[in-house]
C-alpha positions as a printed Julia matrix, in Angstrom:
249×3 Matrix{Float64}:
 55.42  45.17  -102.92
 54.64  45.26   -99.29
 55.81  48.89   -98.01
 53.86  49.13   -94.59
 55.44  49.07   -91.47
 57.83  46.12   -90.52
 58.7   45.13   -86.61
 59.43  42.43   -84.48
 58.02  41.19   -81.71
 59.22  39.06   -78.95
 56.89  37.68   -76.56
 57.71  35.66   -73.55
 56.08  33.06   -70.5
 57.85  32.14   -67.48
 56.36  29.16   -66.07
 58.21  28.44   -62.75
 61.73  27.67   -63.81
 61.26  26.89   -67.36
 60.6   30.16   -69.44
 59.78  30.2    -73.24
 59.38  32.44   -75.81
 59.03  33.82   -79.57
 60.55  36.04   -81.72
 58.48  37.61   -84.7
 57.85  39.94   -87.58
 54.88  41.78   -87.14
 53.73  43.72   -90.44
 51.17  46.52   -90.48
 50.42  49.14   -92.97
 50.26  52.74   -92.27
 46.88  53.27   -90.16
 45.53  50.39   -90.95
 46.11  46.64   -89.88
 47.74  43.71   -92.45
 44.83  41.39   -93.46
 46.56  37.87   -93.1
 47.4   35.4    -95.39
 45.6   32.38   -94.7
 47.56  29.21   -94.76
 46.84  25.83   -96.45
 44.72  23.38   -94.11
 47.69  21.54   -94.04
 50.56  24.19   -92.32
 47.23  25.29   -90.67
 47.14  22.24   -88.58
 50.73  21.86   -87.81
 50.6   25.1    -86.52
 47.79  24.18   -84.24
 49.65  21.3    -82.87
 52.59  23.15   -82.3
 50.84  25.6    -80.54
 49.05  23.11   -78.4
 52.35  21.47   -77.47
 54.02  24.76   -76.39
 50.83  25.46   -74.1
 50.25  22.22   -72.56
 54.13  22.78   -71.76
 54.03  26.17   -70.27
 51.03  24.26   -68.01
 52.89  21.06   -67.19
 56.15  23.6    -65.88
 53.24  25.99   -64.23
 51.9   23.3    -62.4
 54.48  20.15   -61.92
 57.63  19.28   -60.54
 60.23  16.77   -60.78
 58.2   15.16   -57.65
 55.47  14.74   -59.39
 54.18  11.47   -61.82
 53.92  10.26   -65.44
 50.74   7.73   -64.83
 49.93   5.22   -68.12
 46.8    3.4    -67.88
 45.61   0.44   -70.12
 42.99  -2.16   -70.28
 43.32  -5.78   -69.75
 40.85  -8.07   -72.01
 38.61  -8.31   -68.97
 37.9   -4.52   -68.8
 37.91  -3.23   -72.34
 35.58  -0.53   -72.19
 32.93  -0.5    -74.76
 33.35   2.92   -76.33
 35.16   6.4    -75.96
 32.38   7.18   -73.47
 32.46   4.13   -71.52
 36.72   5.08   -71.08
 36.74   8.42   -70.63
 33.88   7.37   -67.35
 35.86   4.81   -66.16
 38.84   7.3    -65.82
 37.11  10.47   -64.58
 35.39   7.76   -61.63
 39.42   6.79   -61.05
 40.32  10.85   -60.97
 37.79  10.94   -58.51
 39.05   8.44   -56.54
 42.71   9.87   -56.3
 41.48  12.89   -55.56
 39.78  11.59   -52.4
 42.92   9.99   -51.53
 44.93  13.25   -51.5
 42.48  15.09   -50.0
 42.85  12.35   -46.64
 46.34  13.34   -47.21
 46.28  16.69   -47.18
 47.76  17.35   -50.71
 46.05  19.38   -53.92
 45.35  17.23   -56.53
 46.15  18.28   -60.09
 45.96  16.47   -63.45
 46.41  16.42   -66.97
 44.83  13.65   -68.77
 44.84  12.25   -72.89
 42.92   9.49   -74.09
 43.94   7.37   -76.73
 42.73   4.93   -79.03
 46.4    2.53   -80.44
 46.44   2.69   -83.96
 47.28  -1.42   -84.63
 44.78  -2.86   -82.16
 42.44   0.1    -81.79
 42.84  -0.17   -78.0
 42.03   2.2    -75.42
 45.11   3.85   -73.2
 44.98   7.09   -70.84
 48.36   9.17   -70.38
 48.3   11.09   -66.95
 50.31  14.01   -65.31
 49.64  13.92   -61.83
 50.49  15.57   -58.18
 52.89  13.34   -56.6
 51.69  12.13   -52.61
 50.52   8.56   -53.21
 53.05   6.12   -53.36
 53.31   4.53   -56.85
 52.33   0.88   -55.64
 48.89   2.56   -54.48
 48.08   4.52   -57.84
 49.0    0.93   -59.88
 46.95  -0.94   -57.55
 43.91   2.01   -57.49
 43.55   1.77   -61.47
 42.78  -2.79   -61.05
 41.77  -2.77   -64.91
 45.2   -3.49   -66.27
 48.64  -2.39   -66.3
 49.27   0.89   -64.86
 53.08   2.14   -64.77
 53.88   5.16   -63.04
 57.39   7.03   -63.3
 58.59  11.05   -62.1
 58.22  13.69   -64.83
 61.52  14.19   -66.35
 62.72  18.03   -66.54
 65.93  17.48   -68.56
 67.41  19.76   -71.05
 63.87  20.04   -73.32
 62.06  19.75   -70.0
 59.07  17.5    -70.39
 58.51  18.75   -74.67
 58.59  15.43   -75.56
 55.76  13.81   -73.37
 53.39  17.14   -74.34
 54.15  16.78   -77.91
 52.66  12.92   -77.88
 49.69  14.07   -75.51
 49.29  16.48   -77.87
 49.17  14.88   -81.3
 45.88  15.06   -83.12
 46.09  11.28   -85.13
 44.34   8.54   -83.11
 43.02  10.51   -79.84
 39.53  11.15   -78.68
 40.44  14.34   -77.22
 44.31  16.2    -77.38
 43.98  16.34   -73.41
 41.64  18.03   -70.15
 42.65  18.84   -66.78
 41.53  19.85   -63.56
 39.73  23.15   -62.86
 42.6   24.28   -60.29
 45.27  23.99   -63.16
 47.19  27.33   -62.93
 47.37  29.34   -66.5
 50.85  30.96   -68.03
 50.15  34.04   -68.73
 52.68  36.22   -71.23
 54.58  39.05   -70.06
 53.83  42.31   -71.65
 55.54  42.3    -75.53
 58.65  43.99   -76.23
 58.87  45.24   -79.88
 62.88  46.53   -79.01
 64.23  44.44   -81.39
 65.9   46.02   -84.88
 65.35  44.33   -87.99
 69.39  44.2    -88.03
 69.49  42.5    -84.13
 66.79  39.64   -85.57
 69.22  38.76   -88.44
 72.0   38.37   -86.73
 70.59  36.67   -83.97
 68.61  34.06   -86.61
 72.27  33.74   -88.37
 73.58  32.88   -85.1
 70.82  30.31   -84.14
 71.54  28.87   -87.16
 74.78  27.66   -86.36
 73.72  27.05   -82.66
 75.62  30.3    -80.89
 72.87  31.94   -79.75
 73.57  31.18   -76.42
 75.37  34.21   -74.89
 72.9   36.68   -76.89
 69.44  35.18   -75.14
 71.74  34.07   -71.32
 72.3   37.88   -71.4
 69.3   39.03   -72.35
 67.37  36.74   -69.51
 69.85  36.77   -66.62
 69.76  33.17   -64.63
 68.84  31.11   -67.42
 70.59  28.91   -69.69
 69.3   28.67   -73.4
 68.21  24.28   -73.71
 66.41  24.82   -77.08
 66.29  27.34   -79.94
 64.7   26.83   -83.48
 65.5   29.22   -85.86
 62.51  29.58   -88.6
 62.71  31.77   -92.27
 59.15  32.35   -93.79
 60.01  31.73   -97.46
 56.53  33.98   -98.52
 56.61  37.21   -96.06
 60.94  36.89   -95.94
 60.14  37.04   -92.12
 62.54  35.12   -89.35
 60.79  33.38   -86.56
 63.03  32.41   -83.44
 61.46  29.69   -80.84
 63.43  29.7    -77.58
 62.98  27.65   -74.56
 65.52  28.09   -71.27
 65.62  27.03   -67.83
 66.71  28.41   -64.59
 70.16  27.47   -63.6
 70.54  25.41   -60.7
């Protein structure tokens, strides 16, 4: 039986008005540190992809607003490109392009960018987040290799989760996603470790049944609590809390 010490740990980024966090166990024995248990390849890389998806979040809220663009690109017969390669070229040289445009403009450009090959054709698709500036006609008519549909990002109740989630998927894509070098990183707030075995309980019980709100509103004054996923590691008997809030308006 385990009989080191037990504590929790909450750690926590805010990214311009969305703020996210976790909640979890931490065990250590006395002097020395826990060697972890590995997981199977298969949790492994679920926990990867989560992990990807909560970071390209945190960048997307760093970085974006509601003025800023969604921007799908695909490839008419005409201009399939011949490989990966040949795509991800085509696409930078249209980046570039863009960013020449803002700079007349006088706006930064920023970008996140995934490229995909479809998984019934096998054809080639880019997802974009852009800086909004150009009218949407002139980033449609820009791309002139197919159809290119352009919409704003969406900061609803999960913010824009959904979106990162599919950019960041690992089946079918070349690469989960790049952006540009002027991207600004989350960075976490120092870690509180305040948090009683007894408080994490009650507060898991509570997420459970979806009243967690007033317990996290409280704790984080001027936000309101949009997602919360409540987690109970079956081998360590450890409970992991996921929260996600946004300012109020």
């Amino acid at each position: 039986m385990y009989r080191g010490r037990t504590f929790n740990r909450e750690r926590v980024y805010v990214c311009g008005d969305y703020l996210d966090g976790d909640i979890y166990p931490v065990f250590q024995k006395p002097g020395e540190r826990r060697k972890r248990c590995r997981p199977t390849s298969e949790i492994q890389k679920k926990l990867n992809q989560r992990n990807a998806a909560k970071r390209l979040t945190r960048i997307v809220h760093m970085n974006f607003t509601s003025r800023d663009l969604a921007l799908h690109l695909t490839y008419d017969p005409d201009h399939t490109p011949e490989s990966a390669e040949d795509a991800l070229r085509i696409v930078q040289n249209y980046l570039r392009t863009l960013k020449r445009r803002y700079r007349k403009i006088g706006v930064e450009f920023k970008y996140i960018l995934s490229t995909e090959k479809g998984g019934r054709g096998g054809r080639v698709h880019h997802h974009l987040i852009i800086s909004g500036g150009l009218d949407r006609d002139t980033l449609e008519s820009l791309w002139g290799r197919g159809y290119a549909n352009s919409k704003r990002l969406q900061f609803g109740d999960e913010g824009v989760s959904g979106l990162t989630h599919y950019i960041t998927k690992d089946d079918a894509s070349y690469k989960r996603w790049s952006g540009s070098r002027n991207l600004v990183q989350p960075e976490a707030q120092p870690p509180r470790d305040d948090l009683t075995m007894e408080d994490v309980r009650t507060l898991f019980e509570a997420a459970e049944i979806h009243l967690a709100n007033e317990w996290f509103e409280s704790r984080f004054p001027g936000y309101e609590l949009v997602n919360c996923e409540p987690c109970r590691n079956e081998t360590n008997r450890g409970y992991y809390i996921h929260f996600e809030m946004r300012r109020r308006r």
